[in-house]
C-alpha positions as CSV (number, residue, x, y, z in Angstrom):
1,X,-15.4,-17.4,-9.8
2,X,-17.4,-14.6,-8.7
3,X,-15.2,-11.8,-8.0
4,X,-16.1,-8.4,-6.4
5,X,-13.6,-5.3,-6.7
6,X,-14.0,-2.9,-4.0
7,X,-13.3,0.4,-5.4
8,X,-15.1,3.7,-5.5
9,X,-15.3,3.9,-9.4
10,X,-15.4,1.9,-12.4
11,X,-13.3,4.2,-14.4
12,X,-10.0,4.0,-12.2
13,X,-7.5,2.6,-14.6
14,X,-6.3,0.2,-12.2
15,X,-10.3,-0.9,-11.4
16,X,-10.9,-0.9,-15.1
17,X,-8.2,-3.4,-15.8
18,X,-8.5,-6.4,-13.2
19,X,-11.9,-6.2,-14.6
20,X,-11.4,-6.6,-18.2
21,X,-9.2,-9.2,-17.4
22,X,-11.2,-11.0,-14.8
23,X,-14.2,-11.0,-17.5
24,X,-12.1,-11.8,-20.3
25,X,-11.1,-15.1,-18.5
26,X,-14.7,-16.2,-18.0
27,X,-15.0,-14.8,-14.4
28,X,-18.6,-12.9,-13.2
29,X,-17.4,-9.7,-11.4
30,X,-18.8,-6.5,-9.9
31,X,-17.7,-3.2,-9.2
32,X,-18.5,-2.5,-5.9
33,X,-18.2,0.9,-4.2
34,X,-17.1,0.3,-0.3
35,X,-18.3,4.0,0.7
36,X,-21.7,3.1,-0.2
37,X,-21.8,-0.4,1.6
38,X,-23.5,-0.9,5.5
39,X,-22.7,-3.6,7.7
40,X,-25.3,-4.1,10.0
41,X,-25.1,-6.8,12.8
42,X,-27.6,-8.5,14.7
43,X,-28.4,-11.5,16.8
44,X,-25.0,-12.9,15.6
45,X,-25.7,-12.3,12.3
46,X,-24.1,-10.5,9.8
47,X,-24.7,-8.0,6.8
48,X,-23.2,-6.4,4.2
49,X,-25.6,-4.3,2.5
50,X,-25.6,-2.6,-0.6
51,X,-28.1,-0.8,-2.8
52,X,-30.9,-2.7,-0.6
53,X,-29.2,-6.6,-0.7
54,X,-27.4,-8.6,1.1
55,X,-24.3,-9.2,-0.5
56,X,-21.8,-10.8,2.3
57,X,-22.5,-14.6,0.6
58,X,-22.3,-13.8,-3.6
59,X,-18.4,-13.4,-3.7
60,X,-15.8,-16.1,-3.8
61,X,-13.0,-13.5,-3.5
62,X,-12.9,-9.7,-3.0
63,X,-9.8,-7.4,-4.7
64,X,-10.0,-4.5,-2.4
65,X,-9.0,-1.2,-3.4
66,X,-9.2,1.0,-0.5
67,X,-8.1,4.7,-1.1
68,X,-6.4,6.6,2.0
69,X,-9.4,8.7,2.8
70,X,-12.1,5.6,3.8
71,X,-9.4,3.1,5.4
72,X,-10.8,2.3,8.3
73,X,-14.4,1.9,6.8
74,X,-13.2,-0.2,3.7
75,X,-11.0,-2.4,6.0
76,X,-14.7,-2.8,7.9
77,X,-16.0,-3.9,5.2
78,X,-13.2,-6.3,4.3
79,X,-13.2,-7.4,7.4
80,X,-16.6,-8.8,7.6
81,X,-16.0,-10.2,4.0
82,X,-13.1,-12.4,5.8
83,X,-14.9,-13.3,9.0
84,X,-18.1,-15.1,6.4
85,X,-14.6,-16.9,4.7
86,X,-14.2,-14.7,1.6
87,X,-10.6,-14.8,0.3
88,X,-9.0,-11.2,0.2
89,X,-6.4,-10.5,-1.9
90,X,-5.4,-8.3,1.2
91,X,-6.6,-8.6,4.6
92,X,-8.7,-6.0,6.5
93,X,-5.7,-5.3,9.2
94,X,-2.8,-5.5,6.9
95,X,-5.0,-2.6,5.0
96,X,-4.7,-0.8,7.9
97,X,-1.0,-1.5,8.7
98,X,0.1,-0.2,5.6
99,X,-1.9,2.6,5.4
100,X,0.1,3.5,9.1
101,X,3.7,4.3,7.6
102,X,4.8,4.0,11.0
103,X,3.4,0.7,12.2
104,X,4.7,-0.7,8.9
105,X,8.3,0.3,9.6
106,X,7.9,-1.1,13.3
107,X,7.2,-4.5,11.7
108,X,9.8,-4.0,9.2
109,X,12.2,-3.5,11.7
110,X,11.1,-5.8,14.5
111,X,11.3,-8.7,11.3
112,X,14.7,-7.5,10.4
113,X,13.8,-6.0,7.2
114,X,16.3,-3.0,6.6
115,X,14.4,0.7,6.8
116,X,16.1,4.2,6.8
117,X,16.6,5.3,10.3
118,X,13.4,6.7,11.4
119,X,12.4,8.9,14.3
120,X,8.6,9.6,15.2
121,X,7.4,11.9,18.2
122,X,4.5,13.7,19.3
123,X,6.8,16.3,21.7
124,X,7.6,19.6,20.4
125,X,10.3,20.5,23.2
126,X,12.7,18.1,21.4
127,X,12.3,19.0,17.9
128,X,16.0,19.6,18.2
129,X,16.9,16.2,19.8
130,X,14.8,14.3,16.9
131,X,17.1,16.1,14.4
132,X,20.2,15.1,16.0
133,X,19.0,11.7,16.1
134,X,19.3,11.3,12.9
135,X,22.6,13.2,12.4
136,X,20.9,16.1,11.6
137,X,19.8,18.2,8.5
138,X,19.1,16.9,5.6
139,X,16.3,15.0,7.0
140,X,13.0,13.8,5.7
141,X,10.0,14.7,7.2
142,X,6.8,12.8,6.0
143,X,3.1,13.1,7.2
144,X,2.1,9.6,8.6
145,X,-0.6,9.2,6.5
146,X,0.4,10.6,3.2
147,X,0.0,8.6,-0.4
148,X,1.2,9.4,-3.6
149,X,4.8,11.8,-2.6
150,X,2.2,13.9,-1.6
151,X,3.2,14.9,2.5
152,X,7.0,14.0,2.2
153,X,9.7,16.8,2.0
154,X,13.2,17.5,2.6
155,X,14.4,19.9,4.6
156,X,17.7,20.8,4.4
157,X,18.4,22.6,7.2
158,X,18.3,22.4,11.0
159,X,16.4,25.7,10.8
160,X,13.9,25.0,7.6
161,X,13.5,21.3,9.7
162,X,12.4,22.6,12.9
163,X,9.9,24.8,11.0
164,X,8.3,22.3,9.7
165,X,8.1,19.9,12.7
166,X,7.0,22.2,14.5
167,X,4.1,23.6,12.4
168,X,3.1,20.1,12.2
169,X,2.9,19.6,16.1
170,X,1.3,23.2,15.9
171,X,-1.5,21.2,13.5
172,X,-1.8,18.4,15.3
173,X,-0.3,16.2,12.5
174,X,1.3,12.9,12.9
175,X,4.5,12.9,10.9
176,X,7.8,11.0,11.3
177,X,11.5,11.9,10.6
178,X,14.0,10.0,8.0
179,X,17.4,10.1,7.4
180,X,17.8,11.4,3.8
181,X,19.4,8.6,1.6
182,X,21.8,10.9,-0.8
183,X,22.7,8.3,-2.8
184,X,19.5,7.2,-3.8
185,X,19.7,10.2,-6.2
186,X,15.5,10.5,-6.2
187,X,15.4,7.2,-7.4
188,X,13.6,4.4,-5.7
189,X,12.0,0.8,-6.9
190,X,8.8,-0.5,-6.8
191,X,8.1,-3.8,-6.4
192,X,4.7,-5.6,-7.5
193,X,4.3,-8.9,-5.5
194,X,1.9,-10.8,-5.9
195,X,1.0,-14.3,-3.9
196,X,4.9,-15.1,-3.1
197,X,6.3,-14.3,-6.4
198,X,7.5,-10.7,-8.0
199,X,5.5,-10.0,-11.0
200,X,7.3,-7.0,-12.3
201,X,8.8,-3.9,-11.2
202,X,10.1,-0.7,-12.2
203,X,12.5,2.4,-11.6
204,X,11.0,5.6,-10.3
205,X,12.9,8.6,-10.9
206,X,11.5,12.1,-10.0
207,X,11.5,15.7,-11.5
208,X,15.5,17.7,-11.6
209,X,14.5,19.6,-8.7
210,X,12.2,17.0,-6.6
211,X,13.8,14.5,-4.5
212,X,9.9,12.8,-4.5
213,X,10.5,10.2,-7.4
214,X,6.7,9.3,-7.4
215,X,5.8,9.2,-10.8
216,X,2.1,11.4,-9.7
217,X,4.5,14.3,-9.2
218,X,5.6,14.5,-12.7
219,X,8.6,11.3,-12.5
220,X,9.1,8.6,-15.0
221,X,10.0,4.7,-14.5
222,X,11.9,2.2,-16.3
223,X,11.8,-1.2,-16.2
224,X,14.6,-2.5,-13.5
225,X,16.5,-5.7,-12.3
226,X,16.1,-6.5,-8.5
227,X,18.7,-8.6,-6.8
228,X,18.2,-11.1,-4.8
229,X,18.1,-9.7,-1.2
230,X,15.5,-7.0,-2.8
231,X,13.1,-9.8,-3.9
232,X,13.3,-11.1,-0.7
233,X,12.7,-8.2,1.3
234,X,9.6,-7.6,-1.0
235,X,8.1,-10.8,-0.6
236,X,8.9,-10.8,3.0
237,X,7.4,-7.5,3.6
238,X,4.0,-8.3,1.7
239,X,3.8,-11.2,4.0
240,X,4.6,-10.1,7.2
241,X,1.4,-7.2,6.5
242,X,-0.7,-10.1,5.4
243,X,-0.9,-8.4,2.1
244,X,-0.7,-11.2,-0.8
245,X,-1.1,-8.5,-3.2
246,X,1.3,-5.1,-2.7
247,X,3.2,-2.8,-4.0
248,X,6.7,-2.5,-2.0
249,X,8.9,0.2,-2.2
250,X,12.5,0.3,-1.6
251,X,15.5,2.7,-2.6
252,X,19.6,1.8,-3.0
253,X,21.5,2.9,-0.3
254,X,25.5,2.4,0.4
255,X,24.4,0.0,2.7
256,X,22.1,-1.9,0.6
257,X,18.5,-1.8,0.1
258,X,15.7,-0.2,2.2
259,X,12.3,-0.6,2.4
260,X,10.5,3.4,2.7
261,X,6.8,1.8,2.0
262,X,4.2,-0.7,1.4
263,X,0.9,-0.4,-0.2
264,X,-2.3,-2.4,0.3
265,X,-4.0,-1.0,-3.4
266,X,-1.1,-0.7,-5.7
267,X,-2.1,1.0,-9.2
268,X,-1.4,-0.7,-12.1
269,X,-0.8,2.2,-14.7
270,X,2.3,3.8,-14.3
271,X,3.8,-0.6,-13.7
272,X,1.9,-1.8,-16.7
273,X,3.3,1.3,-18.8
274,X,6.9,0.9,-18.1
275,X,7.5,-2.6,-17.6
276,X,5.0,-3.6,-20.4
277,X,3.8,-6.5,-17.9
278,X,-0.1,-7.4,-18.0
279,X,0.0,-7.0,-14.7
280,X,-3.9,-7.2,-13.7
281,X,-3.8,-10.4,-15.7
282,X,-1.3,-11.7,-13.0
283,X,-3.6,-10.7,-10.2
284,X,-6.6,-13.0,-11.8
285,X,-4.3,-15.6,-12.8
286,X,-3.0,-15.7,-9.0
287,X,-6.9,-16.0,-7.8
288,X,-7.3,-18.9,-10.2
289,X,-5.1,-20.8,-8.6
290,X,-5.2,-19.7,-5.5
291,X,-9.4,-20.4,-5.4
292,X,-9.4,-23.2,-7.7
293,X,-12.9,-24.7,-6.5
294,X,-15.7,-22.7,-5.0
295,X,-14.8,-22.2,-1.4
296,X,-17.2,-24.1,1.4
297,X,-17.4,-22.0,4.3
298,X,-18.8,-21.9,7.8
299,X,-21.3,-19.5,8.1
300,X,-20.9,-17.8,11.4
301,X,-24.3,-17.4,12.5
């Protein structure tokens, strides 16, 4: 197969490793930075051009990884890869649906996939009302758009939550309140899925005095048994974003599992570390079978 990775730099662990792995199983691949790709249409035509070629026809599949700041141009970019018939291991719009935390949880919740109770709104005269809705303080307050813990925090209070909501709507900021899950204990699991199968997952726990259990604010992970219901809800979840590779996140409530997240470009370090899973080799393994024979295509011209 010929295989282009779309990510902004060669040396990103996660980059790094489906590429090793893709070339050490015979595969040609290139590192291809989205930011510095144009699409240019014409006369029904179309173009992806980078460093002066035409490149829209060399790939049999594309592994996007799309970082929060150029979504919506990456997911262009994808997008046009899909429309000439190139497979994706993630499609343009489910790269935008889970980089929206709250269109993901409307899916979630319209397909019946348990979330914590969420409240989002864009009206500051019922900061108040929002609180309440959730049984008030504690309450989670996190930035729509945020990656990596970094945008999420608790406030305790009615007082220290209305502060913050409202600086927010002061900011113009899209952010959404949940109901803080004490029992989780700043733990939560994420789950690596990849086609329809689970291909490892792990135990996040964060810092003493951080209820964030990311583990790029300082947490650490152990490898972790999922139940049944939570391999389903991961599976489920990565399908219904049209995401056949993502990372899912869930935390352990009284009431059983919820899902908090999904993400379109999972890294493969912190997994790959704690679980001791070759994780990228998965991902190429997956694309073997899943493009078996060079794809025919109908060029749309």
């Amino acid at each position: 197969m010929n295989i282009f990775i779309l990510s902004v730099g060669e040396n990103i662990y996660s980059t790094k490793r489906i590429y090793d792995e893709a070339i050490s199983r015979g595969h040609e691949v290139s590192i291809i930075n989205h930011t510095k790709c144009s699409i240019k249409l014409s006369g029904g035509k179309r173009e992806i051009i980078y460093e002066g070629e035409n490149i829209i026809d060399e790939p049999d599949v594309i592994i996007p990884r799309i970082g929060a700041s150029v979504t919506r141009h990456g997911a262009a970019v994808v997008k046009e890869f899909e429309m000439h018939g190139v497979f994706s291991t993630a499609r343009s719009l489910g790269i935008l649906r889970a980089q929206n935390k709250v269109r993901t949880l409307q899916i979630m919740n319209r397909k019946g996939i348990p979330i914590p109770d969420t409240v989002f709104s864009v009206n500051p005269e019922n900061i108040k009302e929002q609180i309440e809705l959730l049984g008030g303080a504690p309450v989670i307050i996190k930035m729509q758009e945020g990656t990596q813990g970094m945008g999420v925090m608790l406030a305790e209070s009615k007082k220290s939550a209305k502060s913050i909501i409202d600086t927010f709507y002061r900011m113009n900021m899209s952010i959404l309140l949940q109901e803080f899950i004490k029992e989780s204990n700043s733990e939560d699991v994420r789950v690596f899925v990849v086609g329809d199968k689970i291909i490892s997952s792990m135990k996040r726990k964060g810092l003493e005095d951080d209820f964030r259990s990311n583990i790029h604010r300082g947490g650490t992970a152990f490898k972790v048994d999922l139940t049944y219901q939570e391999k389903m809800m991961a599976i489920k979840a990565a399908g219904y974003l049209g995401l056949p590779i993502a990372g899912v996140d869930l935390i352990r409530s009284k009431r059983g599992p919820l899902l908090i997240e999904v993400n379109s470009t999972p890294g493969l370090q912190g997994i790959e570390a704690y679980t001791k899973v070759n994780v990228a080799e998965g991902i190429i393994k997956y694309l073997e079978k899943k493009c078996s024979t060079k794809r025919s295509r109908t060029k749309r011209y």
